[in-house]
Wavefront OBJ file of the C-alpha trace (Angstrom):
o trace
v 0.000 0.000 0.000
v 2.439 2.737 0.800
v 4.459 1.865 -2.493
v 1.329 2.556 -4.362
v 0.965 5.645 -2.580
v 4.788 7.022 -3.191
v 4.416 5.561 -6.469
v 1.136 8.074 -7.128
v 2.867 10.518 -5.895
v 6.047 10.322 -7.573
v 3.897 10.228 -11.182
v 1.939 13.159 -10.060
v 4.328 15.122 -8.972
v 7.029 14.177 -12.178
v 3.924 15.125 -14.137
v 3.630 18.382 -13.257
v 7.013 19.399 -12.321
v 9.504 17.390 -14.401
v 11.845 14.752 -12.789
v 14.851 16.776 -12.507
v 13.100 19.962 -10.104
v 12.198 18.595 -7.127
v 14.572 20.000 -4.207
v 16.685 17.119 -2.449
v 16.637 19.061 0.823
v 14.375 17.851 3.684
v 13.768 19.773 6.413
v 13.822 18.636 9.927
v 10.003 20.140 11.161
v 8.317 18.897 13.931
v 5.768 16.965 13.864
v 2.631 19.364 12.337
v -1.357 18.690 12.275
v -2.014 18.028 9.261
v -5.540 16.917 9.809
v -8.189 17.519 6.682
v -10.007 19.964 9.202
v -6.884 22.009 9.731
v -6.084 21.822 6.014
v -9.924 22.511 4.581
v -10.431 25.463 7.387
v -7.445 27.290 7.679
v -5.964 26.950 3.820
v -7.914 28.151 1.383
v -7.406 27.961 -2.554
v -7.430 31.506 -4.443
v -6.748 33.297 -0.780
v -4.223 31.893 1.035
v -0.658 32.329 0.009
v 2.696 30.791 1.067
v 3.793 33.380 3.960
v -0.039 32.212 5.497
v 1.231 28.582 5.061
v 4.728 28.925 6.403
v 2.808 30.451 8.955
v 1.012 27.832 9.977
v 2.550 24.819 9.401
v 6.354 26.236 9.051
v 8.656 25.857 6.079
v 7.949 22.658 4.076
v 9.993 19.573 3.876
v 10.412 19.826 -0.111
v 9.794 21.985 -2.893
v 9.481 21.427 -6.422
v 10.071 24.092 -8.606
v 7.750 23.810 -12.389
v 10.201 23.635 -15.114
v 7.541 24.743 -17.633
v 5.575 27.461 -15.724
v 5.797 29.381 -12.506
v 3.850 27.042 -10.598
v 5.943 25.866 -7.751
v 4.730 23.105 -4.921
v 5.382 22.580 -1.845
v 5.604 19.282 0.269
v 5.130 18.364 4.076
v 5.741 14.700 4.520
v 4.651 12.359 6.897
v 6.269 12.176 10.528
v 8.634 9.361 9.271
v 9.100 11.443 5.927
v 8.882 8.646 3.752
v 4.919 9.768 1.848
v 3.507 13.205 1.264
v 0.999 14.038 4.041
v -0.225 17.135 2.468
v 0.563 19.022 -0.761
v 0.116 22.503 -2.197
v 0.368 24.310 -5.378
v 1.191 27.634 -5.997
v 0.703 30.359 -8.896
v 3.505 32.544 -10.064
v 2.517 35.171 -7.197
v 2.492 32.966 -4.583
v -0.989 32.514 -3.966
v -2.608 29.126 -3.186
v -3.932 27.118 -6.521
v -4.713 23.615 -4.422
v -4.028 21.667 -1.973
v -3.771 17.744 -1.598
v -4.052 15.889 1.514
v -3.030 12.627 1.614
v -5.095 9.912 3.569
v -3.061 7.273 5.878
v -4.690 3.955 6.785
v -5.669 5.966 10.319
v -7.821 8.705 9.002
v -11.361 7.989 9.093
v -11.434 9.959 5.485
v -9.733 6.738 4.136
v -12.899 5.230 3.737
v -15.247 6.691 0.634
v -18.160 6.715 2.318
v -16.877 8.832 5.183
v -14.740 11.440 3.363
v -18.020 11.973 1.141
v -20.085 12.608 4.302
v -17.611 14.962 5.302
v -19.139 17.492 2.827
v -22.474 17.237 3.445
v -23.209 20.294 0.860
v -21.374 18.606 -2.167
v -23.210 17.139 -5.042
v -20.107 15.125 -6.215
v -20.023 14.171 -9.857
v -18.020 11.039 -10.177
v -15.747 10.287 -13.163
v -13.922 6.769 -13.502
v -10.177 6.645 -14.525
v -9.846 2.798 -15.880
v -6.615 0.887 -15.089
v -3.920 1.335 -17.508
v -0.661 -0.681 -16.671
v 0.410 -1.743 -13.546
v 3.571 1.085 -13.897
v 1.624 4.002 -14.200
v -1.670 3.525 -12.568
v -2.117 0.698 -10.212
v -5.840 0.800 -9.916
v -8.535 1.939 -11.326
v -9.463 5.159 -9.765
v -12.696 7.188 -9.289
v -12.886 10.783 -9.030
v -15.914 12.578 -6.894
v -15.708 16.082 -7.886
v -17.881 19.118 -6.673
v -16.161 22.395 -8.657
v -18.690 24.048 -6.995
v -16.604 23.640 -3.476
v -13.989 23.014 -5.345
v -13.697 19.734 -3.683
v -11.946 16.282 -5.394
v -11.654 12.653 -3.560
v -9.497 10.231 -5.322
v -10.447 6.707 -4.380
v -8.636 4.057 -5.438
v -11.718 1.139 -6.346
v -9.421 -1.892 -6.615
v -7.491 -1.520 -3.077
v -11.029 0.005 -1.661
v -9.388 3.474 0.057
v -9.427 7.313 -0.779
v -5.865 8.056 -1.877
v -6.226 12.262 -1.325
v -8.873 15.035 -0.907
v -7.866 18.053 -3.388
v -9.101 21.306 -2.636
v -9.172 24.201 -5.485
v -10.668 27.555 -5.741
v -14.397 26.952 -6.370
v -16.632 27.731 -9.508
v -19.575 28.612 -8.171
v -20.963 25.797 -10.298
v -21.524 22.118 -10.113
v -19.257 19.986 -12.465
v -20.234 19.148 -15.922
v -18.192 15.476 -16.552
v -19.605 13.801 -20.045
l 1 2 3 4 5 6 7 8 9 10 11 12 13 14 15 16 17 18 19 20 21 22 23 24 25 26 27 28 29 30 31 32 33 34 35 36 37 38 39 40 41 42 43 44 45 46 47 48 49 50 51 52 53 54 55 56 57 58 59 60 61 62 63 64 65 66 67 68 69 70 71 72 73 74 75 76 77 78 79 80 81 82 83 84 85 86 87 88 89 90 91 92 93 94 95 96 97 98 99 100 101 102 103 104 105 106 107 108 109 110 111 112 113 114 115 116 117 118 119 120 121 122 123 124 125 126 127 128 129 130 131 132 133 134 135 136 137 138 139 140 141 142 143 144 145 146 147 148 149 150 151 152 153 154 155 156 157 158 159 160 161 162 163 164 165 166 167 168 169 170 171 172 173 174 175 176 177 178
């Protein structure tokens, strides 16, 4: 299970930054709550920006730099820094685009049926992502989106457990998937 998860990560993060840009340096932080309340109350897409974040939750343990855009992300790992606890991405000025949080087999959020109840509000609009090869995408995955909250939960159907909750800035409308 956690290869899967450092595998996903790995992909997602090569995806959008390019192999070669993420720092090497890990810091030495403390551990941090990273709980889904903390991150979905105090970090919000389109307003918060990195001071707020460094704030909060101090400087983070890696950064990776977009080779093709001014994007940059930033990384706080788990407390035995071996898998990305909680993610975010940042535009060219600094201000928050979104923000992953990674599930571990002790949140209640890794089950689907209690991360959807924790958004009571959302009308999620789910969108299936089929297996492809046993390299790149281990399991099928399904996607519950509500742009509206700007609210994503990847669940992984095959191994039966959300993988992250993704937060971006919302629409103001409910998703339109065909």
């Amino acid at each position: 299970m956690k290869t899967i998860r450092s595998l996903f990560l790995g992909i997602m993060v090569t995806s959008l930054f390019g192999c070669s840009s993420i720092s090497s340096k890990v810091s030495k932080s403390t551990q941090k709550d990273y709980s889904l309340a903390r991150t979905e109350q105090q970090l919000k897409p389109g307003a918060s920006t990195q001071a707020d974040i460094a704030r909060i939750l101090g400087k983070p343990d890696m950064i990776a730099p977009a080779e093709k855009s001014l994007d940059v992300a930033w990384l706080y790992l788990n407390d035995k820094k071996d898998e990305t606890r909680v993610s975010f991405i940042f535009d060219g000025h600094a201000v928050l685009k979104e923000t992953n949080w990674w599930t571990t087999s002790g949140d209640p959020e890794n089950d689907l049926k209690i991360a959807l109840s924790r958004f009571p509000t959302a009308h999620f609009v789910r969108t299936s992502l089929p297996w492809t090869t046993q390299h790149s995408a281990p399991d099928p995955v399904d996607f519950y989106t509500d742009d509206s909250l700007g609210v994503t939960i990847s669940y992984y159907v095959g191994h039966k457990y959300v993988a992250d909750i993704s937060f971006s800035k919302p629409t103001g409308t409910l998703a339109h998937h065909e």
